[in-house]
N, C-alpha and C positions, 0 to 999 in steps of 0.2 A: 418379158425377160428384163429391159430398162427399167421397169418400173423397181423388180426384185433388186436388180443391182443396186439402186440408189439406197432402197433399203438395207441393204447389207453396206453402203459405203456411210451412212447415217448411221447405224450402229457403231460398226466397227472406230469411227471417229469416236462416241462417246465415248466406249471401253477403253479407248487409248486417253481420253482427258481422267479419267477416274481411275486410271489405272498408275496416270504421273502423279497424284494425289490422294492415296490413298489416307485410309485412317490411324492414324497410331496413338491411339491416347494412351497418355499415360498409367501408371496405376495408381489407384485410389489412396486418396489422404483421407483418413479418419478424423472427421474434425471434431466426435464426438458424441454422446448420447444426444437426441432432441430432432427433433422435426420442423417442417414447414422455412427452407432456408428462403434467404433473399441476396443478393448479393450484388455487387457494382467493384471497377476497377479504378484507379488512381490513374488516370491518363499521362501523366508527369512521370509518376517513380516506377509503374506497374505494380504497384501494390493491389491485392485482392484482398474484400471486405467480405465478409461474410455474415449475417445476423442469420438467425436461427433459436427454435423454443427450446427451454429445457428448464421446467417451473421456475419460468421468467425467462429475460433476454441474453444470449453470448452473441461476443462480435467475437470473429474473428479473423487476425490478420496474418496475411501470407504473403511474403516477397513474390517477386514476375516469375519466380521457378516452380512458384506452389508449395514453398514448407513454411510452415507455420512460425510467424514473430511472435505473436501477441494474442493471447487469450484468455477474456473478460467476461464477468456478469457484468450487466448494463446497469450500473446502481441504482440508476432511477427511473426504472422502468420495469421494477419488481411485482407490479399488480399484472403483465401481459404475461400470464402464466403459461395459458394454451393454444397451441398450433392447432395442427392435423384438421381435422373437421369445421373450423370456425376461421379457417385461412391463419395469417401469420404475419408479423411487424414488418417493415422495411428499411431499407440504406440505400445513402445515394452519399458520393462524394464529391465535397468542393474541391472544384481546379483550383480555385483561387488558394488555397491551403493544405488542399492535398489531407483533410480531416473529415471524419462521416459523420451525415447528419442522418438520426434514424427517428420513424413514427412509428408510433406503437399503441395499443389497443389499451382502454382503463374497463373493465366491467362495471357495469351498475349493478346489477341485479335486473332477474327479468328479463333478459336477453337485450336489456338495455348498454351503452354501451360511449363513451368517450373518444376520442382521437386525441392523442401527446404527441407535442414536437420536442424535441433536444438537438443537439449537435456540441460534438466534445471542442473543447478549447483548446489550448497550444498548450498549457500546463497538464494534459489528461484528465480534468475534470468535465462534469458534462452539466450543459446549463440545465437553470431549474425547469419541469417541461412547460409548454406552452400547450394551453388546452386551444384547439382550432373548431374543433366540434364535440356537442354535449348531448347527452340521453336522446341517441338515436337509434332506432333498432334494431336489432342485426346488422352494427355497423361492422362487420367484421375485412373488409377486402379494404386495405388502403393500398400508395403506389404515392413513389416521393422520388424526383430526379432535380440534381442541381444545377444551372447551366453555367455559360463560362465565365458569366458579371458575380457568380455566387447566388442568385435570386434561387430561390426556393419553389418550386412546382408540384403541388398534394393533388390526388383525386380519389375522391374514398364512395363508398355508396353504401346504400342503409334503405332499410325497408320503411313503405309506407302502409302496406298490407298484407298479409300471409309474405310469398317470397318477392312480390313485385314495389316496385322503389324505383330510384332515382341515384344518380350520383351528382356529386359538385366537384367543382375545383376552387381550388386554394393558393395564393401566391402568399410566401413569407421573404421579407426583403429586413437584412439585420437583425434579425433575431424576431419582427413583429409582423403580425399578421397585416397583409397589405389591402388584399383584396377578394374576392369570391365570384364564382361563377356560379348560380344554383339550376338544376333542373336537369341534368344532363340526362342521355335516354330516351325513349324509360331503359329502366334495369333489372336485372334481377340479381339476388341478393345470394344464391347456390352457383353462383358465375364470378366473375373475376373483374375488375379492372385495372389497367394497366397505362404506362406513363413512359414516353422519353422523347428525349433533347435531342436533336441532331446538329446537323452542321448550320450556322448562323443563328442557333439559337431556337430553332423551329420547333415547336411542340408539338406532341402527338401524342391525343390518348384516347383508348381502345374503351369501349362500355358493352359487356354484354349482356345478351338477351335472348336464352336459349327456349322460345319457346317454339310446342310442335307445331311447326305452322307448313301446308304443302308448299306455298314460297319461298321456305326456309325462317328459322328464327334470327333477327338480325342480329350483327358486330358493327357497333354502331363505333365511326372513324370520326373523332375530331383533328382540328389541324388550328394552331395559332403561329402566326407571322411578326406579332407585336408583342410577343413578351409575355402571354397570358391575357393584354386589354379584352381581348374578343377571342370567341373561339367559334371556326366555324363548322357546321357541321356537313362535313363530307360526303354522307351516306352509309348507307351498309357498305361491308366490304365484299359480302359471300357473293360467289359468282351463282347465276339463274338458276345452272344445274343443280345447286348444294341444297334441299330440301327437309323437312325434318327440323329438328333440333341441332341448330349453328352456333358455337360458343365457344368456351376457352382459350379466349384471344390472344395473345402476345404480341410485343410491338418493342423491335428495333429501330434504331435510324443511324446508320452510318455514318460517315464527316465527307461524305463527297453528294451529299443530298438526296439519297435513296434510303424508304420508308420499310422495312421487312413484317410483313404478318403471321404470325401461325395459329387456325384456327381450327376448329374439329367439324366433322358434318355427320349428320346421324344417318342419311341419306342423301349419297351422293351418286350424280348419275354417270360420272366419270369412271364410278366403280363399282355399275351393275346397280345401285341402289342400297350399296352398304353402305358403312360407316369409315371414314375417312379421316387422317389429318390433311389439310390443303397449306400452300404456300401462295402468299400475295404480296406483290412488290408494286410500291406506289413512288412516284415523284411528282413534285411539283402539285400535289393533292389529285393524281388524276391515276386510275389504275394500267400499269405496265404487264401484268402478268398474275395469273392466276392457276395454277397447275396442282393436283393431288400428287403428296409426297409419299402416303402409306402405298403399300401393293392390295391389288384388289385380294381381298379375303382378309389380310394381312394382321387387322385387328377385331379383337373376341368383342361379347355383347357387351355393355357398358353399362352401368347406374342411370342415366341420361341417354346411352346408347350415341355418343360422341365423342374426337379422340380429343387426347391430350397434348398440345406440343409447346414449348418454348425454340423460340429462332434468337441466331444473332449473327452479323459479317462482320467483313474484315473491314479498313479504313474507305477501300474503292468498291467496296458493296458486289464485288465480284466471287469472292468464297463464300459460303454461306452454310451453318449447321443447324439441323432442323431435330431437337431429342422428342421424342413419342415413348408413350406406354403404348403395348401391349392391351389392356384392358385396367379397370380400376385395380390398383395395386399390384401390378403385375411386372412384366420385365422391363426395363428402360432401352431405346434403344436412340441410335442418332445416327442421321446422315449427311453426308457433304454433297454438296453444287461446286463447281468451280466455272459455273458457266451463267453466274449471274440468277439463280433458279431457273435455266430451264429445263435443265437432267440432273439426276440424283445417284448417286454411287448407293453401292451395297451398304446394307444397313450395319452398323456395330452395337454390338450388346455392351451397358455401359453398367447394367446390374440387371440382378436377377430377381430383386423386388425392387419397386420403388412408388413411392404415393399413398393414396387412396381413394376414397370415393371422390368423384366427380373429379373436379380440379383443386382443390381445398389444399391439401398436404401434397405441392405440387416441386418439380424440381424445375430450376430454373438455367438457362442458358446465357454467357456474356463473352464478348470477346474483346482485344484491346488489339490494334495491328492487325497481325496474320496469326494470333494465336486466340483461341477459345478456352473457356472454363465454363465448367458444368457440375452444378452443386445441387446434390438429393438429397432425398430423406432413403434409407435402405434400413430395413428392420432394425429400425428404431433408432439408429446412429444415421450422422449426417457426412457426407462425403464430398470430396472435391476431384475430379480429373483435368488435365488439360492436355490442348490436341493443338500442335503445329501444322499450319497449312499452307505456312509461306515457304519464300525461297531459301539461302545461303543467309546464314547467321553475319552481322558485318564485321570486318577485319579491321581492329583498334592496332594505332599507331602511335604513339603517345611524342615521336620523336626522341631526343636528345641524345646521349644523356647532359645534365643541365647542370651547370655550378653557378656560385651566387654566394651574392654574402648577408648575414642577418640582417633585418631592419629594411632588404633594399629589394624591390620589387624584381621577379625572374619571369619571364614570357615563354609559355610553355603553347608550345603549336601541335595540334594533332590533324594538322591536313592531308597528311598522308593518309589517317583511315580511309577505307574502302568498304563500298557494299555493293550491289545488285540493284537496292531499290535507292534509298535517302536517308542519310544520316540524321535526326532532326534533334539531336541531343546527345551533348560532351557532359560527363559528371567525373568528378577529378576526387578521388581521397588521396591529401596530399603526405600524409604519413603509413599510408597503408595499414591503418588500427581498423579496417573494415567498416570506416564511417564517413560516405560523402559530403563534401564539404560544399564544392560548389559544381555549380549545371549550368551552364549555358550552350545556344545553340550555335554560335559559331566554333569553332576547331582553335580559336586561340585565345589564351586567358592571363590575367598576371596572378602570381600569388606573389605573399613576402613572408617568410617563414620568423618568426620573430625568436629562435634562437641557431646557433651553428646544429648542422643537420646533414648526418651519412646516412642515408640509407634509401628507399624505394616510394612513390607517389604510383598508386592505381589511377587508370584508364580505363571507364566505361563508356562506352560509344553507345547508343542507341537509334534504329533504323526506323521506318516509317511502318514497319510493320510490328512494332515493338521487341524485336530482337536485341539483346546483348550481350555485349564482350566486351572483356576487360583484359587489361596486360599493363607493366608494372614497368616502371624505369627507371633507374638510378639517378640520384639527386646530392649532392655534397655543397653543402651552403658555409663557407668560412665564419669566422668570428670575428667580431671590431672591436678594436679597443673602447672601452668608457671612455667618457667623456668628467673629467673629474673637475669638482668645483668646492673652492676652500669654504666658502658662506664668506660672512663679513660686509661690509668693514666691521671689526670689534671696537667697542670701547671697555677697559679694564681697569679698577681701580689700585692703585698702586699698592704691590704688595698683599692684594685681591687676591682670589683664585678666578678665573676666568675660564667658561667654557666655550671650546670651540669643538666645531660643527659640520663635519664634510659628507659631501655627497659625490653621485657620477650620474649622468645620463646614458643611456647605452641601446645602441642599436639593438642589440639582443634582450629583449625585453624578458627575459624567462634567465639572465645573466644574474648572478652574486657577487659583491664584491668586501673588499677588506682594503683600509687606509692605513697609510705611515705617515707623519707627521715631523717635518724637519722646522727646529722652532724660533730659527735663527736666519736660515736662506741661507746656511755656509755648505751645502749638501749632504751635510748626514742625519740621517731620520733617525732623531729620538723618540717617539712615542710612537705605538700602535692601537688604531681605534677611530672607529668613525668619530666618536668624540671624545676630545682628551680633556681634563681640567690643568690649567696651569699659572705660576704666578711672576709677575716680571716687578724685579727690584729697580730698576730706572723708568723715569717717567719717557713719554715721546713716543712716536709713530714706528711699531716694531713691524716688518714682512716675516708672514709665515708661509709653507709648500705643504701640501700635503699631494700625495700620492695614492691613486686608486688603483686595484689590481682586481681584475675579473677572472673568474672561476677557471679562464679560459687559456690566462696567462697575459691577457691583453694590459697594455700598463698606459695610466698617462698623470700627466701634475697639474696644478693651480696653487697662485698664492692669492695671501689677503692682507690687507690693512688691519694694526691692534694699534688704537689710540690708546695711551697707559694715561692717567689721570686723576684728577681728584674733579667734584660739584654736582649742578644742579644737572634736574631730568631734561633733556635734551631731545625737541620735537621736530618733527620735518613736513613738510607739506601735503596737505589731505587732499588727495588728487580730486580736481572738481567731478560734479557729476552731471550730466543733464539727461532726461528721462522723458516720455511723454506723458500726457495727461492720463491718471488712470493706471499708470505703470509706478510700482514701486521702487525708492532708491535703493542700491545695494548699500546691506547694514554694514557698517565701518568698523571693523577690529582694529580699534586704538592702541593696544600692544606693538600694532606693527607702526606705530609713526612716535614710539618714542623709548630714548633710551636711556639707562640710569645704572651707572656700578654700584650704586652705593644700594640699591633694593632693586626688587622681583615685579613686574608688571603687576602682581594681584597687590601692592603695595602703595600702587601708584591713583590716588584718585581723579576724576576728571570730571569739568562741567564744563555750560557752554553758555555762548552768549548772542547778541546780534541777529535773533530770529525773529520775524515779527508774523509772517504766514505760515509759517514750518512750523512742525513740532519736533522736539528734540527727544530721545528718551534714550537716557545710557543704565546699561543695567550689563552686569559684569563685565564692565569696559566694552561694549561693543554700544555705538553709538547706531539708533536707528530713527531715521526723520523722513517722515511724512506730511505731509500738505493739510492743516487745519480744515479745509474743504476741499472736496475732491472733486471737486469744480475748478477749482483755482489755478490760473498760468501765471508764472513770472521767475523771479529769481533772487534769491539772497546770499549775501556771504557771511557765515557761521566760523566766531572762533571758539577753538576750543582749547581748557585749561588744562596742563596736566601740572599733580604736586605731589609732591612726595612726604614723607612724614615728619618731617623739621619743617613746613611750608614752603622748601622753595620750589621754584612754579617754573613754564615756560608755556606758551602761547602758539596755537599754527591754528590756520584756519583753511577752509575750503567751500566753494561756491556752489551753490547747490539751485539746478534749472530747472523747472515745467514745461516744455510747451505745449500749448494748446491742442485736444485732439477732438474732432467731435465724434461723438459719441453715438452708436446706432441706436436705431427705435426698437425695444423692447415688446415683445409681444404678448400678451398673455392668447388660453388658449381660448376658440371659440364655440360656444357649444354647440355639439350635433343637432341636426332639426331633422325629423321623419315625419314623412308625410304621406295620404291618399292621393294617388292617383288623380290630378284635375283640382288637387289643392296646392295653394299658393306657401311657397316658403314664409315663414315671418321673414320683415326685413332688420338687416343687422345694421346697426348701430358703431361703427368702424371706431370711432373713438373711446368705446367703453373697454377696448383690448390692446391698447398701446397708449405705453409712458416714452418718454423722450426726455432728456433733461437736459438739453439743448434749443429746443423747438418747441412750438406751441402743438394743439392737435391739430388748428386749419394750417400746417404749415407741414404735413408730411400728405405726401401722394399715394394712393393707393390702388392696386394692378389685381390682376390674379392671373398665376399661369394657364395655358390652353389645359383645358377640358373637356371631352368629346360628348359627354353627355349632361352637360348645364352649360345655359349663357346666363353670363354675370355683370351686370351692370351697376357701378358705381357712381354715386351723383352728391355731391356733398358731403362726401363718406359716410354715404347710407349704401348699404350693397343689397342689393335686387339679386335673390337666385332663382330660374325657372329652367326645366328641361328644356333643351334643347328641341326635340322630338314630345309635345303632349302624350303618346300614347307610350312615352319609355317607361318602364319601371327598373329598380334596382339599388347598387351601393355606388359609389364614387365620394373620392375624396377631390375638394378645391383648395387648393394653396392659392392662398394671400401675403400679397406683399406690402410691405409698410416701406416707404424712403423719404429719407428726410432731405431740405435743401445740397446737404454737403452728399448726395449719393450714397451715403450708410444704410444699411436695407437690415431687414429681417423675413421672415417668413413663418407662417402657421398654417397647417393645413385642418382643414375641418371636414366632419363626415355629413354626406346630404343620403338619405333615404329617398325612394319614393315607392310606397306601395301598389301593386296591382291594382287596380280594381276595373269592374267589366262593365262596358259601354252598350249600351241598346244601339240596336238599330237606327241608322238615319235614313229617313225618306222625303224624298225632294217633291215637290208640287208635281201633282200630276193633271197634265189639261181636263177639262170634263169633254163629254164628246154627244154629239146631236146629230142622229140622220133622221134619213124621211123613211116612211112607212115601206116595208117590203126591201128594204137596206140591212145590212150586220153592222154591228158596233165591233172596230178593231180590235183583235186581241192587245191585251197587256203585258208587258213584260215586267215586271216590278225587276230585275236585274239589272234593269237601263233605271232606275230610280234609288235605289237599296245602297246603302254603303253601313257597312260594321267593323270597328277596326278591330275586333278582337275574333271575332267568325268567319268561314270563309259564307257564301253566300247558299252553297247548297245544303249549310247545316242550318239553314232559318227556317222558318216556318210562315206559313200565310195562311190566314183566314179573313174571311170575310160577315158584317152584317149590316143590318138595314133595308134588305133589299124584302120590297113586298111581293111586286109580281116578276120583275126582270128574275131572269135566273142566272145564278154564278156558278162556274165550272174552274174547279184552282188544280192547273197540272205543275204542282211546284210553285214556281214562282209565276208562272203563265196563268193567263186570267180570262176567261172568255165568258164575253155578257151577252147574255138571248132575251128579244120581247118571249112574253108568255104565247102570243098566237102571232099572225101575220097581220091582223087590222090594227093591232094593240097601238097606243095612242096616250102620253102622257111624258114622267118624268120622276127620276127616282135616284136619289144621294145615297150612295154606299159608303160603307166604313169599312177600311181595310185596314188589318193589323200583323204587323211582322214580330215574331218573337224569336230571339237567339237562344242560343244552347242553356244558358241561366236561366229563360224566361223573362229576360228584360226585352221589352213592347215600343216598337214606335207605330204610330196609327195615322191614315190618311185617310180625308172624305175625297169621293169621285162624285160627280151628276153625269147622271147618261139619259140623253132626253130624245122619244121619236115622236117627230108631229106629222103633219097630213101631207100627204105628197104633191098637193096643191100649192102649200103655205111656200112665202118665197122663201 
């Protein structure tokens, strides 16, 4: 009776957690004709991306509510025609930018096949692709996630035989291929591979490999901790019971550092020996939970006769949805955990076709917070749903309401919002035109509104579960007078017409204005116009006002100096300049150092004189000097002439500085060296890749940064590169550094190869061995002698010859030597040879000698 009770009080708990959270997805957004979707979220705006086939690539974009902004063919990416059966391209979004970078399939012919990288730009254009891999075959499954530096993470896999193959991984860092992993697996190529980033950065990607095996076919786990340097390989993920054909993996990872899987089992013994979707949850690379999600019976026979699922959670990896087919191409359905995976709520139908054979044309699962989205392929159109499984939406407070005036900064505080969970983002549209302006994470911000402004600033608050809300507050920013400015001093020539020139400065930068002009200073405004022409019949020093009036009604004045006059062009001082070495001077508008009633600057000629390092060069009045060598520090003073069309002249000059700056060591690049296995790099020649034109070459130092897989030594600036590890093969880049005396560096990085190749066997001396007659000669163990760094030692081989009369007995690596009879009497050199899996040979001589039981 205890026992039944607990079981009924373990139920009745679960019903009530699944019952506070139940399913409510939305209804479906038609995003369109096409199949094989992929999709990722904007973690910043909650924007959802969506790529998907439809002869060639659409992306497309959905606000955090799920309706549709933006919907595109992918211009350059017009040859990844087909989904469905041959799998489908991928996206993944930069935090850093909040813009999708997508891979996508090029056909050769031949079931041959390419990998393209792009990623659009800030202008909506999308770079040219970058090819990562070429004619490989069957390369159809790729998988691309971006982490939070921007660094770029591919893993694609391609056949090497019928359907068996291999996958790699790929880092793009800046738009370039960085680095490669190859060999991952094995794999097979009617299976999936799959990719994501979690919290710190942690990679994690899935490799499957469904084949019928009674220990199950493995879901091979990697786990990277550095960034992609190394990946290491985790193991299967399928638990003991899952039997059969094991595959169609999926792989989440949350931001609180738990790992989510969904995989298919063709037999599983959890559920009687059918076919299964199961859930596995890992952290820390070590497995927390393994539990079948499907009901026993629950899914039909299959193409591979295993299920289909995509997973994803919430931020604390405590909600979790798990979507399943039905069978190939059949109903979709999806279920919720709210208990971390260890119980699963009632299934919901999310369509009533979806997919196809195997996992190829498959629908994918993603969440961002506490909400989920889930994008299919349904008879022949692509669809989107999303499901809320968090708490209370958060309560936005925007304060105020808030006055201010144009030009000057208003502090707008929303610390009253409220939530349930954590607010981790304020975005502010300060006019309420439906376009946020700025985001940040704390509750208070300044704007400065750059004209007078009645009316509303939205409030969006966002929660840690990606919830939001917005609310709207009244805003009235006044208007400032311009700031008015007459121009001048004038000079005018007597009985001239003379133009003058006014402006305003104005806090409200989006302000207009209009001038009046009093030409006397006796306060009445004779003329209107920013610039008026006017002519004064007495010579001498007139004050003129002018008056600025903004849009606004705002008013203010300024006067200016009008010298009336007769003569020559009149020069003022050319403000010196000093620059450093290598920096150019600002070119000199001579217009503005000289002035003349009687003609027009383009009237006015000018040369120059007193330069002996500089060069001078004026060309339509604008004088531009530069240093005869650009090498050269010091200092001259340069006059210059201006004259007008009767010759008369006038004179100003100005001093013009260098100083000295040194200059860094220039690098050219170095060339790549590849090499076998157990061959020496050429060595480089450090001086034949840097100029300096400060320094000589023995007079710059040379470094290289840490590299885990080559040591680098530099001796003369000759650089020595060798593996680290002799038996490592692979890619790596070494940056080198050039510095010259004054600490100006440079850097070049170069690529080192080293290829595979396979080592024989090593076998160490082996004692010879002498007994007396009616004695055994010890067994052998050649495992206490053997070493192969490329085989383990149960896959060598040993045979033996030489022997006349002794007889050899080889149990593996075990060796037992017998005389022919019991009197036997003599001595006898065997030759033993070990061969590894290639048939590469190492060979040792033994003596095993019995003599008379007398002999001392």
């Amino acid at each position: 009776m205890r026992l039944h009770f607990i079981r009924a009080v373990l139920i009745l708990s679960w019903l009530c957690i699944n019952a506070a959270f139940p399913q409510s997805w939305s209804n479906e957004v038609d995003l369109g004709t096409g199949s094989t979707p992929d999709m990722d979220i904007d973690p910043v705006t909650g924007k959802i991306f969506v790529v998907y086939h439809d002869e060639g690539l659409v992306l497309v974009e959905l606000n955090a509510s799920g309706a549709i902004v933006k919907k595109e063919n992918v211009s350059v990416a017009t040859a990844d025609k087909e989904g469905g059966f041959r799998f489908g391209a991928t996206v993944a979004i930069d935090p850093t930018t909040g813009l999708p970078h997508i891979c996508f399939r090029e056909p050769l012919g031949g079931d041959f096949y390419s990998i393209q990288y792009t990623r659009k730009r800030a202008d909506g254009s999308w770079t040219s692709p970058l090819e990562i891999a070429t004619n490989l075959r069957r390369a159809y499954s790729v998988r691309m996630e971006v982490d939070s530096k921007g660094v770029v993470h591919v893993v694609h896999g391609f056949a090497t035989e019928d359907v068996f193959g291999e996958a790699m991984y790929i880092r793009i860092i800046n738009g370039e291929e960085d680095s490669f992993i190859p060999a991952l697996g094995p794999y097979r190529v009617d299976d999936r591979v799959e990719i994501a980033v979690g919290k710190d950065d942690v990679l994690n990607i899935v490799i499957n490999r469904p084949d019928d095996l009674d220990s199950g076919g493995p879901v091979w786990y990697y786990r990277s901790t550095n960034g992609g340097n190394s990946l290491n390989k985790i193991g299967s993920i399928h638990y003991g019971g899952a039997g059969g054909r094991n595959g169609n993996g999926d792989v989440f990872a949350d931001q609180s550092g738990n790992v989510h899987f969904a995989y298919g089992s063709a037999r599983d013994q959890a559920r009687n020996g059918a076919q299964s979707v199961r859930y596995a949850r890992y952290r820390d690379g070590s497995k927390v939970r393994d539990v079948a999600v499907s009901e026993q019976g629950e899914l039909r026979d299959w193409h591979q006769n295993l299920g289909v699922g995509s997973v994803a959670a919430t931020n604390d990896g405590k909600k979790i949805v798990l979507a399943y087919n039905l069978g190939d191409g059949e109903a979709l359905f999806a279920r919720l955990s709210t208990d971390e995976g260890q119980t699963w709520g009632a299934r919901q139908q999310l369509a009533s076709q979806s997919g196809g054979s195997e996992s190829r044309d498959k629908h994918v699962v993603r969440a961002a917070g506490n909400n989920f989205y889930a994008a299919y392929p349904s008879f022949g159109n692509v669809y989107l749903r999303t499901l809320r499984a968090g708490g209370a939406p958060p309560v936005a407070n925007a304060g105020g309401p808030y006055n201010g005036a144009e030009g000057s900064p208003i502090t707008f505080n929303a610390s009253a919002s409220t939530d349930d969970g954590q607010i981790v983002r304020y975005r502010w549209d300060w006019t309420s035109d439906g376009v946020f302006d700025d985001s940040t994470n704390t509750p208070q911000i300044q704007h400065t509104y750059p004209d007078d402004f009645t009316g509303q600033a939205t409030l969006e608050v966002v929660d840690n579960e990606n919830d939001r809300t917005r609310v709207k507050v009244q805003v009235t920013v006044a208007n400032v007078p311009p700031v008015a400015d007459a121009g001048g001093p004038y000079v005018a020539l007597l009985n001239q017409p003379v133009t003058l020139t006014g402006s305003a400065t104005d806090a409200g930068v989006l302000d207009t204005h209009t001038f009046r002009w009093d030409l006397n200073n006796d306060g009445t405004f004779d003329l209107d116009g920013k610039s008026v022409t006017v002519t004064f019949d007495t010579p001498g020093k007139k004050r003129v006002r002018v008056r600025a009036i903004d849009n606004n009604g705002g008013v203010s004045s300024d006067t200016a100096s009008v010298n009336v006059g007769t003569g020559a062009p009149t020069t003022t001082k050319i403000p010196n300049q000093t620059v450093a070495e290598g920096t150019p001077f600002t070119p000199i508008a001579l217009d503005n150092y000289v002035t003349d009633v009687d003609n027009t600057p383009n009237q006015i000629s000018w040369s120059a004189f007193g330069n002996t390092n500089l060069i001078v060069s004026i060309v339509n009045r604008i004088a531009t000097i530069a240093p005869a060598d650009s090498e050269w520090a010091g200092a001259e003073t340069i006059s210059f002439i201006a004259k007008d069309p009767t010759n008369k002249a006038d004179t100003t000059t100005g001093r013009f500085t260098v100083t000295a700056v040194n200059d860094p060591p220039r690098l050219s690049t170095i060339p790549a060296q590849r090499k076998g296995e157990g061959k020496p790099f050429d060595p480089i020649t450090l001086d034949d890749y840097v100029f300096d034109p400060d320094h000589r070459d023995n007079q710059i130092s040379w470094s290289t940064k840490p590299n885990a897989f080559f040591n680098v030594t530099i001796a003369n600036r000759i650089a020595t590169v060798a593996p680290a590890d002799s038996e490592w093969a692979g890619v790596s880049f070494i940056t080198f550094v050039a510095t010259d005396p004054g600490n100006a560096i440079d850097s070049v990085r170069a690529r080192f190869t080293v290829d595979p190749a396979n080592d024989p066997p090593r076998i160490a001396a082996i004692p010879e061995q002498t007994i007396k007659r009616g004695e055994t000669f010890a067994p052998l163990n050649f495992a206490d002698y053997i070493n192969d760094p490329d085989d383990p030692k149960d896959k060598l081989r040993l045979t033996a010859t030489g022997n006349r009369e002794l007889a050899v007995f080889i149990n593996g690596l075990i060796v037992t030597i017998l005389p022919p009879n019991a009197s036997w009497l003599g001595s006898e050199t065997i030759n033993f040879t070990v061969r590894d899996t290639s048939n590469a040979a190492g060979t040792v001589a033994v003596k095993f000698t019995v003599r008379d039981s007398n002999s001392p």
